[in-house]
Residue, then its C-alpha position, 0 to 999 in steps of 0.5 A: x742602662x742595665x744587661x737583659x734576660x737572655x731572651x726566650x727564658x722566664x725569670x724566677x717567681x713569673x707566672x705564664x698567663x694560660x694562653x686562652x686566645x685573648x690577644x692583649x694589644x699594647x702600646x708604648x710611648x717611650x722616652x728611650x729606643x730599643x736598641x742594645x742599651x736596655x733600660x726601665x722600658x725594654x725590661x718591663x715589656x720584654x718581661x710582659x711578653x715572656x710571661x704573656x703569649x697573648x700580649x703584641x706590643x708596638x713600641x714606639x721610639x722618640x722622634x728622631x729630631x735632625x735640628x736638635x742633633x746637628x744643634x749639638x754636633x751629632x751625626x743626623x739620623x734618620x726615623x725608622x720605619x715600622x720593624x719587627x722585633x724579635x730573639x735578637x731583640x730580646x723580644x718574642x717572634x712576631x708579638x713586638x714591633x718598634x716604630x720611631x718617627x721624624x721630627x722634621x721641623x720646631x714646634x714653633x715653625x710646624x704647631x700641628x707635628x705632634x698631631x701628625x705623629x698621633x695620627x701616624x702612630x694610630x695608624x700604624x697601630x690598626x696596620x697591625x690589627x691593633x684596634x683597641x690597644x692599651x696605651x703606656x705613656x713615658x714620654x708627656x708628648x704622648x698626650x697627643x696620642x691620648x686625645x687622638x685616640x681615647x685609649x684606655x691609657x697608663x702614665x709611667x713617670x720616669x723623670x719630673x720634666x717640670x723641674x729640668x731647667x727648660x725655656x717658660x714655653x717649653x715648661x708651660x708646654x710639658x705642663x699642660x701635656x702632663x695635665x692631660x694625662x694625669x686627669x685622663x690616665x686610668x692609672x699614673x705609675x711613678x719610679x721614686x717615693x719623691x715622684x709619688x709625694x709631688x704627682x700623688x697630691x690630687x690622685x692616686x698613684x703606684x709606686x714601682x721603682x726600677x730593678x735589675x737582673x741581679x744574676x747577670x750582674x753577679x755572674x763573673x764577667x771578663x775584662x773588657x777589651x777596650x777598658x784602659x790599661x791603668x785602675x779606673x772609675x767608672x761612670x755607666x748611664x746616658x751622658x746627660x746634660x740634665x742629669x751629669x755634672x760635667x765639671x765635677x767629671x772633668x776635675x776627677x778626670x783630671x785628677x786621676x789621670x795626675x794619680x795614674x788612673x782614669x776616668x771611664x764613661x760608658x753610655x750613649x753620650x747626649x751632651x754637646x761636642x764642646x762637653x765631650x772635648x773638655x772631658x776627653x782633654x781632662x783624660x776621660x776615656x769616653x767609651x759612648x754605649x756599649x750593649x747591655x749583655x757588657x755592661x756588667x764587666x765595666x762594673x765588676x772591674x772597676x777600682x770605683x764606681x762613680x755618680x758624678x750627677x747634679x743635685x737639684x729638683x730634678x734629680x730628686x726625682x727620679x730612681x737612678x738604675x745605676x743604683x741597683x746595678x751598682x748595689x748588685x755588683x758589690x764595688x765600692x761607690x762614690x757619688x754626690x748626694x743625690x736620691x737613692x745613693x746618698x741613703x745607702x750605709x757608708x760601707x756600701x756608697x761613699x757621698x761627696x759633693x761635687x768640689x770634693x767628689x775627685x779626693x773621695x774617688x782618690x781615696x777608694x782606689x787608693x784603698x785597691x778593694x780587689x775585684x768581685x762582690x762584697x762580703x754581703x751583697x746587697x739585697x736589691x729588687x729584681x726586674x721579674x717582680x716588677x714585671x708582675x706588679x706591671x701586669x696587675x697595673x695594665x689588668x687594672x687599665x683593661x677593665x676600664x671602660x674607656 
């Protein structure tokens, strides 16, 4: 979850393509909306589009799924028609368009919805003029889409969804999508050096981690209103039930609030209503998400910055943005020791395992390391050079022959 470039300016080092009247049609089957929680997706495409004036994007959302939300206590929402992105979406006018399906019913009751959707989602496309668009696949279910339309295709793998802990029939079903893609993708891109060991043993794949806009982060930003008056540690990402471990943030959250301090989470909060009520009565301020352009004062103001995250296979796998919107800001770090954190030096990122997680955090507000970045920064990459190693990717799936 990471602060955007201010729309309409071009970040240092990108080149602007000439503008010669070839329109580049492109479209994204994302695991994340576009809405003011930017993330990997939104930088990438937005970054395209600014450096691009021939490119038009249809970002398609993940389905809105009514079941799953009121399975796990969350207002219903409802899909969202074809709209039209622009400035104040971080988006050019009239060259980016969002679309989010319905899911209205399980697999098990409607087999042929993910077919429907691919049907839909062609559609929508030539409504737009989009004949023959490339396709950028994040969500595995986006091999519907492939085998729908034959579109020369890229596989962006953010997450390895065939280690999160799923029922036989739902593994088996992300298995054989994955399959699909990997086979039939022109080019599979992959966010972590442990994603490119386990999905590059049968083709080849190019590594491009995640990044950040290191000037938003290090430009001093005020306080944020709705921060607790007491120090607090800090949490910023989706509350996911995959990637958070709740009981080791109940225990710090409880433990701070004993030492008169807090426990703040900020991110859009996907775990079930008895999850957010435990946290909440352990003396968590659940903030749920805030809009990336704030995200750094949450940062820049904390006494600690946590990752209270599970350790398994599947967090082995992914290249968490927090890392690098971390690094950026120059606070102190404790996190359990999962990818990317557990290799940073000791002076930059403390690790602690889940049970001792609350004394480490303890220990580094105790330390009271006043506001505002470290004597030597860390050097991370920026959103603007991963743009440019996307674009020779999509060169490379255009030439293709489909």
């Amino acid at each position: 979850m990471s602060a955007p470039a201010t729309p309409g300016t071009r970040t240092p080092g990108s080149s602007r393509a000439p503008g010669d009247g070839t329109r580049r049609d492109l479209v994204v089957l994302s695991l994340e909306p576009w809405d003011e929680v930017w993330r990997r997706n939104q930088h990438l495409v937005a970054g395209l589009l600014a450096d691009d004036p021939d490119l038009r994007v249809l970002f398609v959302e993940p389905p809105v799924d009514h079941l799953h939300d009121l399975r796990r206590g969350a207002p219903v929402r409802l899909g969202r028609r074809l709209r039209r992105l622009g400035p104040d979406d971080g988006a050019p006018q009239d060259r980016a368009w969002a679309y989010r399906p319905t899911k209205w019913l399980p697999r098990r009751l409607a087999p042929g919805g993910d077919d429907r959707r691919a049907r839909t989602i062609a559609r929508v496309a030539r409504r737009l003029g989009m004949v023959d668009p490339v396709l950028w696949v994040n969500d595995p279910d986006g091999a519907a889409v492939l085998r729908r339309t034959g579109w020369r295709a890229l596989y962006d793998i953010t997450d390895d969804w065939l280690r999160a802990v799923r029922e036989p029939a739902e593994h088996e079903r992300v298995r054989a999508a994955e399959q699909v893609l990997v086979e039939r993708c022109a080019e599979v891109v992959v966010c972590s050096p442990a994603l490119a060991r386990t999905k590059g043993t049968d083709r080849p794949v190019t590594l491009l981690t995640n990044a950040v806009d290191v000037d938003a982060y290090r430009t001093p930003a005020a306080r944020p209103a709705d921060l607790p008056d007491e120090d607090y540690a800090v949490y910023v990402g989706t509350l996911h039930p995959d990637r958070l471990d709740v009981e080791a943030c109940v225990q710090v959250a409880t433990r701070l609030r004993a030492a008169g301090a807090r426990l703040v989470l900020v991110g859009p909060p996907l775990l079930d209503a008895m999850d957010l009520t435990r946290l909440e009565a352990a003396g968590a301020v659940v903030l749920g998400a805030r809009p990336a352009a704030l995200v750094p004062g949450y940062l820049q103001h904390a006494g600690a910055l946590v990752v209270p995250h599970v350790v398994d296979d599947f967090t082995d796998s992914l290249d968490p943005i927090k890392l690098y919107e971390y690094l950026a800001v120059g606070r102190p770090v404790v996190s359990t020791p999962v990818a990317g954190f557990r290799d940073q030096p000791a002076e930059r990122v403390t690790t602690a395992s889940a049970p001792q997680l609350a004394d480490a955090v303890l220990r580094v507000l105790d330390r009271r390391v006043p506001p505002g970045p470290g004597e030597a920064p860390a050097e991370v990459p920026r959103w603007s050079d991963r743009v440019q190693e996307m674009q020779q990717v999509l060169t490379r799936v255009r030439t293709t022959p489909r």
